[in-house]
Backbone as numpy.savetxt, mean C-alpha at the origin, in Angstrom:
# Nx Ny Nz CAx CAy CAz Cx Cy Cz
-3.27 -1.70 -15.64 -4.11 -0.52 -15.64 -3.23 0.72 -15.64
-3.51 1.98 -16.56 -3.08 2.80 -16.60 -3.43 3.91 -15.54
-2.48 4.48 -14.67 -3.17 5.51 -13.68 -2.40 6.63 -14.12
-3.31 8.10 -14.04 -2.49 9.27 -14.18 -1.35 9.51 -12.97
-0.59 9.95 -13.46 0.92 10.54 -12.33 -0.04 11.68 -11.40
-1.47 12.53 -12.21 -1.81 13.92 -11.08 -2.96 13.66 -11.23
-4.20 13.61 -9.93 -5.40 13.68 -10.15 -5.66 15.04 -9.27
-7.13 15.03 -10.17 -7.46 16.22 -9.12 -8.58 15.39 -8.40
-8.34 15.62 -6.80 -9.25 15.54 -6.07 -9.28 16.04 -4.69
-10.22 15.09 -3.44 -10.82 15.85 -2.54 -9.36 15.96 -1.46
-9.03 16.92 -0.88 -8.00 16.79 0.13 -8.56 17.38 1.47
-8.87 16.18 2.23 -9.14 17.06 3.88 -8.19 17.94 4.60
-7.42 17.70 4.43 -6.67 19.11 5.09 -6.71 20.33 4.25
-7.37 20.34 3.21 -7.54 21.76 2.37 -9.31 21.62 2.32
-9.66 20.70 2.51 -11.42 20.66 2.46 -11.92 21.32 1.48
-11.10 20.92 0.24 -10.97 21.51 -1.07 -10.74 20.41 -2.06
-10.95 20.78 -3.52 -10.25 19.39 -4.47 -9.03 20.34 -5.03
-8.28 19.25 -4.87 -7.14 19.85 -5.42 -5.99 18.73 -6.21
-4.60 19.29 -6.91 -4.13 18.53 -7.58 -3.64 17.38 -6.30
-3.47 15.96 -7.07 -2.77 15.59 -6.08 -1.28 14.60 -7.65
0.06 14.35 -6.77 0.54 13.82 -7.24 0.45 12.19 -6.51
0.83 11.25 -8.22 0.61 10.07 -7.40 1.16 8.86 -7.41
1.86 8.30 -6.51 2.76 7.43 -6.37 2.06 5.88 -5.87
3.08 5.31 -6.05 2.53 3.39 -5.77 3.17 3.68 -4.16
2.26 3.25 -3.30 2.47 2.95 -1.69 3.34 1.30 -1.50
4.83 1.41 -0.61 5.46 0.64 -0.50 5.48 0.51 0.38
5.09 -0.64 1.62 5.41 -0.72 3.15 6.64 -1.24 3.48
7.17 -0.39 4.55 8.68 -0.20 5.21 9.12 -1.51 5.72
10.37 -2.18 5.98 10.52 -2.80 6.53 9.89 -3.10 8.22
9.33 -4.46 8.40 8.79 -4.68 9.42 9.86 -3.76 10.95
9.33 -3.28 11.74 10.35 -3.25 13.04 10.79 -4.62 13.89
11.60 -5.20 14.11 11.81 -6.16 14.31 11.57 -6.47 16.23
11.65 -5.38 16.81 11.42 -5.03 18.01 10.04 -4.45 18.34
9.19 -4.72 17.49 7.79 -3.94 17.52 6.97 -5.35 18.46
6.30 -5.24 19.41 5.82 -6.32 20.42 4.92 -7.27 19.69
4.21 -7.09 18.26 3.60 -8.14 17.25 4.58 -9.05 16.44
5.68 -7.95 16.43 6.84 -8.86 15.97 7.60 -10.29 16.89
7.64 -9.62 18.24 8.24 -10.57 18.86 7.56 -11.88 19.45
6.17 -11.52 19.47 4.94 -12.45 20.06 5.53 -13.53 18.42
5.46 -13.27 17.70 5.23 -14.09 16.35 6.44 -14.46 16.47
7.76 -14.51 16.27 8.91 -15.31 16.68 8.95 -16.29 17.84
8.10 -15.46 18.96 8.35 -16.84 20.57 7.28 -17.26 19.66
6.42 -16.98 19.33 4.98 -18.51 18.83 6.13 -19.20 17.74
6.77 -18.85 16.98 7.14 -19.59 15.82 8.55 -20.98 16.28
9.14 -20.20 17.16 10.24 -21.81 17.89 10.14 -22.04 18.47
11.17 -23.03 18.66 10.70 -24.19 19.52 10.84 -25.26 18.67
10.31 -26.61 19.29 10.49 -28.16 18.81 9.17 -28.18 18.37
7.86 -27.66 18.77 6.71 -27.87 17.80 6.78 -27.24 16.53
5.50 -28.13 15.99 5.18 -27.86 14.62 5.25 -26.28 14.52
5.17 -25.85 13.01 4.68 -24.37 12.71 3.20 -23.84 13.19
3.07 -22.77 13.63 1.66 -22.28 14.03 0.57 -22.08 12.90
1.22 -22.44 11.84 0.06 -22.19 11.10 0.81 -22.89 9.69
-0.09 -23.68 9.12 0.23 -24.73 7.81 0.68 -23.54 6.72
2.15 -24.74 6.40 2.24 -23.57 4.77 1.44 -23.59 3.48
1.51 -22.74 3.51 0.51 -22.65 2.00 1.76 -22.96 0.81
0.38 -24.57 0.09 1.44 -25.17 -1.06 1.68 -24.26 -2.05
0.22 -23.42 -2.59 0.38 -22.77 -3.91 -0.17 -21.62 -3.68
-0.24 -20.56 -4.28 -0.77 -19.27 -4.35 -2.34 -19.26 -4.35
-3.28 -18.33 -3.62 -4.45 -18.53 -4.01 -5.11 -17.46 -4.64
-4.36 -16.56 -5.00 -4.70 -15.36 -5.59 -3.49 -15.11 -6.37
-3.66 -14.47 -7.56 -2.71 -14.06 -8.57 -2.36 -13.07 -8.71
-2.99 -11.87 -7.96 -2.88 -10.16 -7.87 -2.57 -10.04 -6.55
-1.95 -8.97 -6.39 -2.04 -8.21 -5.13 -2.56 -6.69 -5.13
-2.74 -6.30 -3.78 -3.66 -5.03 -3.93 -2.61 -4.42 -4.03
-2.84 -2.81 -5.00 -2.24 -1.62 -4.85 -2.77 -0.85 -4.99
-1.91 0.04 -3.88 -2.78 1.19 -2.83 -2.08 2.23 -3.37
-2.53 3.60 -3.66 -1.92 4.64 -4.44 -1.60 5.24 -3.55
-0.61 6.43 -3.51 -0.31 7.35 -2.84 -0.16 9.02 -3.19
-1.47 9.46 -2.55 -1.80 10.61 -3.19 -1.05 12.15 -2.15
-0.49 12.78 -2.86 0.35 13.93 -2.44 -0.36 15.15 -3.03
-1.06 16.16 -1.94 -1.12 17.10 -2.21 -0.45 18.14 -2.51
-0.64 18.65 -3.81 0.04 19.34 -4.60 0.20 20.84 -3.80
-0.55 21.38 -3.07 -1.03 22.35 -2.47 -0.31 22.53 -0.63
-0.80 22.04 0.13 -0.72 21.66 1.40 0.81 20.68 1.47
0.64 19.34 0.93 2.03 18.37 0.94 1.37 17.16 1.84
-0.62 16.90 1.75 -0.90 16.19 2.85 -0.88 15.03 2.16
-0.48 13.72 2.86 -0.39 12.88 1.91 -1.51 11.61 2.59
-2.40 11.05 1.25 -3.43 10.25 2.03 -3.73 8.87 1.05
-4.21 7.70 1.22 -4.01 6.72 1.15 -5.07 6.25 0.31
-5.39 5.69 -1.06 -6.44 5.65 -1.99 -6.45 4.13 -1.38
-7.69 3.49 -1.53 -7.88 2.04 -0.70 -7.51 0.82 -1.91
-7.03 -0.20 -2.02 -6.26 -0.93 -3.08 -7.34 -1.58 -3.49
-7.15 -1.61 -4.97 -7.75 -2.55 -5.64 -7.11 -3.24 -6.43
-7.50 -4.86 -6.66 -6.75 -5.54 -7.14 -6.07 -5.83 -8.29
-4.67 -6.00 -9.01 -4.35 -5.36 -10.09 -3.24 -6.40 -10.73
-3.33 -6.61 -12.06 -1.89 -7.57 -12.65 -0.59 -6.67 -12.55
-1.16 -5.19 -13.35 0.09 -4.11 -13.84 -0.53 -3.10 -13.54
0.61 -2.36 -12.59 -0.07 -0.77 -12.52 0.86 -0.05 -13.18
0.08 0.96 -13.93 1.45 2.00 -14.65 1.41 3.50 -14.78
1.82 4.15 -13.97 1.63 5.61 -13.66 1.89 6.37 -15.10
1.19 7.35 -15.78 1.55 7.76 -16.69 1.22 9.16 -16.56
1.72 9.99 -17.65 1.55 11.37 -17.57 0.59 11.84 -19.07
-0.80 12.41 -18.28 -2.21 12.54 -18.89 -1.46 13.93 -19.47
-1.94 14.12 -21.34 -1.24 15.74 -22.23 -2.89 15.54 -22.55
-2.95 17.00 -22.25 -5.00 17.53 -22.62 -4.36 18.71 -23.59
C-alpha cells in the first residue's frame, strides 16, 4: 500500500487539522531490567518445560503497521492505529 510522506489532519494539541509528516513506527529495544521483563526470564528457567508451546508455523502472514504522524506545526507526535499490511511505501503526493 502506498501512503503519502504528509497528510493533513486532526492534531489535539493544536485542536486544529493540520499538516502532519509521516513515518513507519519502530519499537525500541525491550528494557531488559523493566519488572515484565524479568518476571518472563524467572518464568522461562529452570529444568521445566517452556511456559508456553512453540509455535511450529506462522499463523498470520502480515504484521500490523502503525504510522507515525508528526505535526508539522506544534512537533506533536501521535500514533495512527495499525492495519494489516504485505508492503508499506511512503511516497511523496505532486498536486
Amino acid at each position: 500500500m502506498k501512503v503519502p510522506k504528509v497528510i493533513r489532519t486532526y492534531c489535539p494539541r493544536c485542536k486544529t487539522h493540520t499538516e502532519h509528516s509521516v513515518s513507519i513506527y519502530k519499537h525500541g529495544r525491550r528494557r531488559v531490567l523493566a519488572e515484565g521483563e524479568r518476571r518472563y526470564r524467572r518464568k522461562q528457567k529452570g529444568y521445566g518445560s517452556k511456559r508456553k508451546p512453540e509455535q511450529k508455523r506462522f499463523a498470520k502472514v502480515t504484521k500490523k503497521v502503525v504510522l507515525k504522524l508528526k505535526c508539522s506545526k506544534c512537533g506533536f507526535i501521535s500514533h495512527r492505529e495499525g492495519i494489516r499490511l504485505k508492503k508499506v511505501e511512503l511516497v511523496e503526493v505532486v498536486k
